[in-house]
C-alpha positions in Angstrom: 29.3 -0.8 12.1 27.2 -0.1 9.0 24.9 -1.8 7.0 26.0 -3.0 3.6 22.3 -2.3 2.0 21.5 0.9 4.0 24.6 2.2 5.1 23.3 3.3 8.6 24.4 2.5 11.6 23.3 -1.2 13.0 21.1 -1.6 15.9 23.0 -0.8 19.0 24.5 -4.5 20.8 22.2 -4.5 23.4 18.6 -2.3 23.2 16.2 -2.8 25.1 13.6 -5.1 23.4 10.4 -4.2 25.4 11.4 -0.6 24.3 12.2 -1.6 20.6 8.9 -3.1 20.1 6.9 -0.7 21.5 8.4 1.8 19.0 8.1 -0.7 16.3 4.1 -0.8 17.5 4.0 2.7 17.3 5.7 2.9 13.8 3.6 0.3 12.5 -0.2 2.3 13.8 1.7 5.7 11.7 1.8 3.6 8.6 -1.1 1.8 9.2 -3.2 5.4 9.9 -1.1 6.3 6.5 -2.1 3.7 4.3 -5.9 3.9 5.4 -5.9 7.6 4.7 -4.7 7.3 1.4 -7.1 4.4 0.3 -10.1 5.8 2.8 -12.2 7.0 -0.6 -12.6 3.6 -2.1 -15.7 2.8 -0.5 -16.8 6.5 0.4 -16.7 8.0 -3.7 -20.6 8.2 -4.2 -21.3 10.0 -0.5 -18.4 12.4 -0.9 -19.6 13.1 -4.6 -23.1 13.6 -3.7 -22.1 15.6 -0.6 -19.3 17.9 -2.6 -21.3 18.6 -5.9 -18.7 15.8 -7.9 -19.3 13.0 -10.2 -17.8 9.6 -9.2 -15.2 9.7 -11.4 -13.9 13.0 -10.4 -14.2 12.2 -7.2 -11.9 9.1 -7.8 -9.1 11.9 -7.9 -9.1 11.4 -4.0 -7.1 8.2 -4.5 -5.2 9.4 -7.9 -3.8 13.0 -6.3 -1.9 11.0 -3.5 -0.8 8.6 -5.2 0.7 10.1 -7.6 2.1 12.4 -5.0 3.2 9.9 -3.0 5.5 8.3 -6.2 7.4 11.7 -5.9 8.1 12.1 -2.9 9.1 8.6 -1.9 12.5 9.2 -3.1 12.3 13.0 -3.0 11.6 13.0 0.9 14.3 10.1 1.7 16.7 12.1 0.1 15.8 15.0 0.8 15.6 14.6 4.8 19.0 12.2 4.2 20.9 13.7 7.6 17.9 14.6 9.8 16.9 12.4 12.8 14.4 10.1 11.5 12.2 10.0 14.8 11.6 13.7 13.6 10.7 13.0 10.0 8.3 10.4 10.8 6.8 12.3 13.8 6.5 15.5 11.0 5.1 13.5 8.1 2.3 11.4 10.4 1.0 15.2 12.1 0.6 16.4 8.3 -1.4 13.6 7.9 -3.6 13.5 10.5 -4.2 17.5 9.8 -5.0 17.4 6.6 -7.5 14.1 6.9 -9.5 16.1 10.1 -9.2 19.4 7.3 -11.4 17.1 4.7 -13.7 15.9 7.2 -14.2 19.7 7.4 -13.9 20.9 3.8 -17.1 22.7 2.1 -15.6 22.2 -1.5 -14.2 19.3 -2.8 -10.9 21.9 -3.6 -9.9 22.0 -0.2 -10.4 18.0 0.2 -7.7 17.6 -3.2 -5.4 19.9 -1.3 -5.5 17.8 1.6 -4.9 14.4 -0.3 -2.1 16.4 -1.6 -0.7 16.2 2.0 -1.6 13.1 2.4 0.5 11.8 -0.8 3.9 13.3 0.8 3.4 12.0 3.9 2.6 8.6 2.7 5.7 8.3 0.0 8.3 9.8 2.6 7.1 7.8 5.5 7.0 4.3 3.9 10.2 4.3 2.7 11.7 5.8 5.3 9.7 3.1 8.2 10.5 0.1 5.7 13.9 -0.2 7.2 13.7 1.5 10.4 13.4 -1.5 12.4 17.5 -2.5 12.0 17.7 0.7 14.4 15.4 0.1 16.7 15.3 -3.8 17.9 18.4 -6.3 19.0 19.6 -7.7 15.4 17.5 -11.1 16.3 14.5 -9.5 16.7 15.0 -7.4 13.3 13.5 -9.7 10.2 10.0 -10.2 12.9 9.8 -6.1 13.5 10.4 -5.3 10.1 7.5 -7.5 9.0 5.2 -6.3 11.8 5.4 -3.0 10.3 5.1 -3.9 6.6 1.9 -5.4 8.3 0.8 -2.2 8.7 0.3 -1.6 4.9 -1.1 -4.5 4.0 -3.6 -4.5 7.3 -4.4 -1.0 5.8 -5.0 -1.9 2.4 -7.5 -4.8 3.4 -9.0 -3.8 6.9 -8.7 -0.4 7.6 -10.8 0.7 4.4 -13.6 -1.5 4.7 -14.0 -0.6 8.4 -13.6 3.3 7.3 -16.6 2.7 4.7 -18.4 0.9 7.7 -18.0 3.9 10.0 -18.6 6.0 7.2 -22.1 4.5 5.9 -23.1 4.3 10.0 -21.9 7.9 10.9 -21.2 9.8 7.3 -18.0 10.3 5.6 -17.0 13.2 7.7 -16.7 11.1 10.4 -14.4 8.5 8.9 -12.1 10.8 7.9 -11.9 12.3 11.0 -11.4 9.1 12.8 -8.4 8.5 10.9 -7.1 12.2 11.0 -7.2 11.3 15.6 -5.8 7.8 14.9 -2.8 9.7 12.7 -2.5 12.0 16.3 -2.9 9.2 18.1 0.0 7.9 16.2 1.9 11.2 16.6 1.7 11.2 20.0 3.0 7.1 20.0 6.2 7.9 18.5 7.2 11.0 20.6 6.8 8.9 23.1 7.9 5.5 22.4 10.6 6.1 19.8 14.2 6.8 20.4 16.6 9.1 18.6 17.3 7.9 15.3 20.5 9.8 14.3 20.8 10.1 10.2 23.1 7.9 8.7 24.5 7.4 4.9 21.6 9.1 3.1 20.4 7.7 -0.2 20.9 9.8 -3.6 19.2 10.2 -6.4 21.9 9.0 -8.8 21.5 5.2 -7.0 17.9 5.0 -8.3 17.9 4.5 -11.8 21.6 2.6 -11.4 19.5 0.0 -9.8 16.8 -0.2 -12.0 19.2 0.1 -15.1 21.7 -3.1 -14.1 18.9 -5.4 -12.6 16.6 -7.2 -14.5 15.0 -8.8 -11.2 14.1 -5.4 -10.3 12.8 -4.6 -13.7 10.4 -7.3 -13.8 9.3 -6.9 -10.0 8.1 -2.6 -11.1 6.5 -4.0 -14.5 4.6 -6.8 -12.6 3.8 -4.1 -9.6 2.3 -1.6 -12.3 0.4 -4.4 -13.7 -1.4 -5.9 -11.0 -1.9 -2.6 -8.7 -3.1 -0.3 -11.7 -5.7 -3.1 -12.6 -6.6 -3.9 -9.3 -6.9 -0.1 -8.0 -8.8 0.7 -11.7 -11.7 -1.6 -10.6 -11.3 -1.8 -6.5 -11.6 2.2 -6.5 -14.8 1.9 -8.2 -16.3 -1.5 -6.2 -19.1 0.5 -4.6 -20.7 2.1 -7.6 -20.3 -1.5 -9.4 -22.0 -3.4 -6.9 -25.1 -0.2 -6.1 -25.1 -0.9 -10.2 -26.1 -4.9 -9.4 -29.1 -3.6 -6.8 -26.5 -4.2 -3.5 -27.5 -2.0 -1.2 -25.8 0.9 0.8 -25.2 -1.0 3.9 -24.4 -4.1 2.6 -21.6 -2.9 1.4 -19.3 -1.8 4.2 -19.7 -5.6 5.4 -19.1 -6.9 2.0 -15.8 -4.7 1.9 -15.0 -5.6 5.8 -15.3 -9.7 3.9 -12.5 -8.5 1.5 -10.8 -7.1 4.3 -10.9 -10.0 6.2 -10.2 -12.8 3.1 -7.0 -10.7 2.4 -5.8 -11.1 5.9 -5.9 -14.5 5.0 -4.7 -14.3 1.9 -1.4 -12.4 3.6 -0.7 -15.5 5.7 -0.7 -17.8 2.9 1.2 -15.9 0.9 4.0 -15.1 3.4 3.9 -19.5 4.3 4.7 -20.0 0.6 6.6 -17.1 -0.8 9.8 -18.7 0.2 9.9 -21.4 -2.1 7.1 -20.7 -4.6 7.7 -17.2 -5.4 7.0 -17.1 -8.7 3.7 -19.5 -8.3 2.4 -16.9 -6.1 3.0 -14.1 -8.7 1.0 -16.4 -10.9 -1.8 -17.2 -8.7 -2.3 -13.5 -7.7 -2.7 -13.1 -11.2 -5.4 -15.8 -11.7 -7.0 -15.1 -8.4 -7.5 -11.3 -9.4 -8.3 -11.6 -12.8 -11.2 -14.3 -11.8 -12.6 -12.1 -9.6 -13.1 -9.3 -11.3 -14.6 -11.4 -14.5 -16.9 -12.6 -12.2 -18.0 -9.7 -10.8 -18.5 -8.4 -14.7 -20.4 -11.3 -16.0 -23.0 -12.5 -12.9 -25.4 -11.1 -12.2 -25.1 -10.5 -8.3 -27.1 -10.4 -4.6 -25.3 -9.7 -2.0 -24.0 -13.2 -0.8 -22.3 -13.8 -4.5 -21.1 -10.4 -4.3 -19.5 -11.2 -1.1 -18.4 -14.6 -2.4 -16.7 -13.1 -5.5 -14.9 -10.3 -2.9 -13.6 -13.0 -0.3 -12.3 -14.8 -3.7 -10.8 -11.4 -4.9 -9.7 -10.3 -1.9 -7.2 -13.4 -1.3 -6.0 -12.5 -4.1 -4.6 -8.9 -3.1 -4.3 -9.6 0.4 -1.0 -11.6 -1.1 0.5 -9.0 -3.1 2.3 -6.8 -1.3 4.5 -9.7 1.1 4.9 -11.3 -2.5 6.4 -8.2 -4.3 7.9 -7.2 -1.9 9.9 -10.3 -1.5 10.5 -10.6 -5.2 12.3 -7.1 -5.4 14.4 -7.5 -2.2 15.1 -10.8 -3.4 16.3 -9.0 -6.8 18.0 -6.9 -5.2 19.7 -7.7 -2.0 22.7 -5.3 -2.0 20.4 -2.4 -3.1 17.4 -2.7 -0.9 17.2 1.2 -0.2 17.1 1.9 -3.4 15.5 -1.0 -5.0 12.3 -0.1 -2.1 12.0 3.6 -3.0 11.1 2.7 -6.7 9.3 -0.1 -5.4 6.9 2.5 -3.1 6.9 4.9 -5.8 5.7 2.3 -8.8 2.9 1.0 -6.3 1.6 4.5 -5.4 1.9 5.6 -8.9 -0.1 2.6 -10.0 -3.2 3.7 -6.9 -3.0 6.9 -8.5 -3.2 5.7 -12.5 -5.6 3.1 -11.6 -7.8 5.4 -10.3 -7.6 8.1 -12.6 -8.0 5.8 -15.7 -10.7 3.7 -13.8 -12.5 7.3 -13.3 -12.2 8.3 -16.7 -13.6 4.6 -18.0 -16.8 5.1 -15.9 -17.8 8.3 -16.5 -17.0 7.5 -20.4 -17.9 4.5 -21.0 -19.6 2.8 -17.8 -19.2 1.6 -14.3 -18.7 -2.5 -15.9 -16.0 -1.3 -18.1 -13.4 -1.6 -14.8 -13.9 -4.3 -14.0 -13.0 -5.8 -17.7 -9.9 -3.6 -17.7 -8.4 -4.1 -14.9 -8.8 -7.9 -15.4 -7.1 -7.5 -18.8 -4.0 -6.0 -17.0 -4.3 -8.8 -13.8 -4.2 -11.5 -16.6 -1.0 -9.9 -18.5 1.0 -10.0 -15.4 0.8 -14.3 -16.1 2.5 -13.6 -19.1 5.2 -11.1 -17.7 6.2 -13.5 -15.4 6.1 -16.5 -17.8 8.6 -14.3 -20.2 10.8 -13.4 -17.3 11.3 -17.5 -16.1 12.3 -18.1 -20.0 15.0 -15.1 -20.4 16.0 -15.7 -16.8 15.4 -12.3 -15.9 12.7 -13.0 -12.7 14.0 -12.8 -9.3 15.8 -15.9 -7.3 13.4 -18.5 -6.2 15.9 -19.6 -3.6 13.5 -18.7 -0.7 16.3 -16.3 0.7 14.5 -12.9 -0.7 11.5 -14.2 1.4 13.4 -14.7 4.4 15.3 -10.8 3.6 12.1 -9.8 3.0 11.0 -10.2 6.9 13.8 -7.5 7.8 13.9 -5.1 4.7 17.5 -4.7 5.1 20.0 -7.1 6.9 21.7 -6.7 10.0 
């Protein structure tokens, strides 16, 4: 028995479920460690640009090189690695990562540190879109939709937790140290999945030729990569830069990791209530994550800021992201729910390609025109998302507000 999205083999009838979800766990620390790694310079630009000789804009190319990276090999590496056990592909793409993050906490030159995020990128693209769906072969076919969500958890936890706690560790015990950390927690991982994970025998591999079919004959899909470029590029064009911005309003140096832990924290939140409404209100959440974002970063630009509005106006903005990635997600499997596969693979490569442009462009903005300048651009492209969405509901073109993309969303393929 095969999938009809995936075209693997099902979950076997009766697997153990203590066993499942202790590979799921161990999954879901590889992409959390992942995700971390590749977002990890947010809050530590200015200390690894003084350290390394860089300006903070150059030194935002510690967040563009992966991600860009990353939206290669996403497809490249699924393909690619199409009839290899995927135990052994995710075991191989976590080690590269955790090598190459404890080679930067080592580097001398900020060379050596770009090579290393250049590791970094292929093992983040390969590994989330192969994990995305890897839960069908690893729990009973009940226990599929919750496992699968567990370890999408482990991006979004990354993306509003495990940075703010890097910057933390890094302001307390230096930058080193925080990569480092997250280079053992990538072993640590490593050392999870040989352990706890089965063999995952290849199935039907994906191919390149299915990738722009989807994208060509969906309009859902469409819509769900232009609103994904949208929001990510503006959010990652000013979030990339957040420490220099506030050090610009007089916050100090460690305020900051606390302030970014607040964001952390407010996007947890912001997860849950996304993932209680998506169902039904879709497209209102696509809207409000819109609104919430753009306010935030027009409020950062225009007050002038202590620490407690600063953190304020970060709680406020990070609700706001803490929502996307359940609510895209849901809006492209809901687009696309004979083509998940391939409908997710351009969906990891559009949001890593959007990290990497927001950052690039963001860098290029505040070393040319100033540190503010972000914050106003990125809240231009936030804002234009609202009216993507409002053009898709008139030409019908937006993605099923039904409620069952949310509920395919939990399991990122069905059984």
């Amino acid at each position: 028995m095969t999938t009809v999205e995936t075209g693997v083999p099902a979950a076997a009838p009766g697997p153990s479920p203590v066993k499942g979800w202790l590979a799921v766990l161990a999954v879901t620390l590889g992409i959390f460690s992942l995700m971390t790694s590749e977002l990890l310079p947010v809050g530590l630009l200015t200390p690894v640009g003084t350290a390394l000789d860089v300006s903070e804009g150059a030194a935002g190319l510690m967040v563009t090189v992966p991600g860009l990276v990353a939206a290669v090999s996403a497809p490249v590496v699924t393909v690619a690695t199409g009839r290899v056990d995927r135990r052994i592909v995710l075991v191989v793409l976590i080690g590269l990562m955790g090598a190459a993050n404890l080679a930067s906490a080592f580097a001398t030159s900020f060379t050596v540190v770009l090579v290393a995020r250049f590791l970094i990128g292929v093992s983040v693209g390969g590994f989330w879109s192969i994990a995305g769906g890897i839960a069908l072969r690893l729990v009973p076919a009940r226990h599929v939709a919750r496992a699968t969500a567990v370890i999408f958890g482990g991006v979004e936890t990354a993306s509003v937790l495990g940075v703010p706690t890097g910057t933390f560790l890094g302001d307390l015990s230096g930058w080193r140290t925080a990569f480092a950390a997250v280079g053992v927690l990538g072993l640590v991982a490593l050392a999870c999945m040989l352990f706890l994970m089965p063999r995952i025998p290849a199935g039907q591999s994906l191919t390149f030729a299915a990738l722009p079919k989807v994208f060509r004959g969906n309009a859902g899909v469409r819509v769900g990569i232009v609103l994904t470029f949208l929001v990510i590029t503006g959010h990652f064009l000013a979030y990339t830069f957040v420490r220099p911005v506030l050090q610009g309003d007089g916050v100090g140096d460690r305020s900051i990791g606390v302030l970014l832990l607040a964001f952390g924290v407010a996007g947890i939140c912001g997860n849950f209530i996304a993932g209680a409404l998506v169902a039904r209100r879709l497209r209102h959440c696509v809207m409000g994550i819109s609104v919430v974002l753009t306010s935030g970063m027009v409020l950062l630009a225009v007050l002038d800021t202590d620490s407690l509005s600063a953190g304020a106006i970060l709680v406020l903005w990070g609700l706001g992201y803490g929502a996307v990635p359940v609510t895209f997600q849901t809006w492209i499997l809901d687009a696309a729910p004979d083509a998940t596969e391939a409908a997710t693979s351009l969906y990891v490569s559009a949001f890593n390609l959007s990290i990497a442009l927001g950052a690039l462009f963001g860098g290029f903005a505040v070393d040319g025109i100033g540190t503010t300048s972000v914050l106003w651009t990125g809240a231009a492209l936030t804002l234009l998302a609202l009216v993507v969405v409002g053009g898709a509901r008139r030409t019908g073109s937006g993605a099923r507000c039904t409620g069952s993309g949310a509920r395919r969303t939990g399991s990122g393929a069905r059984p």
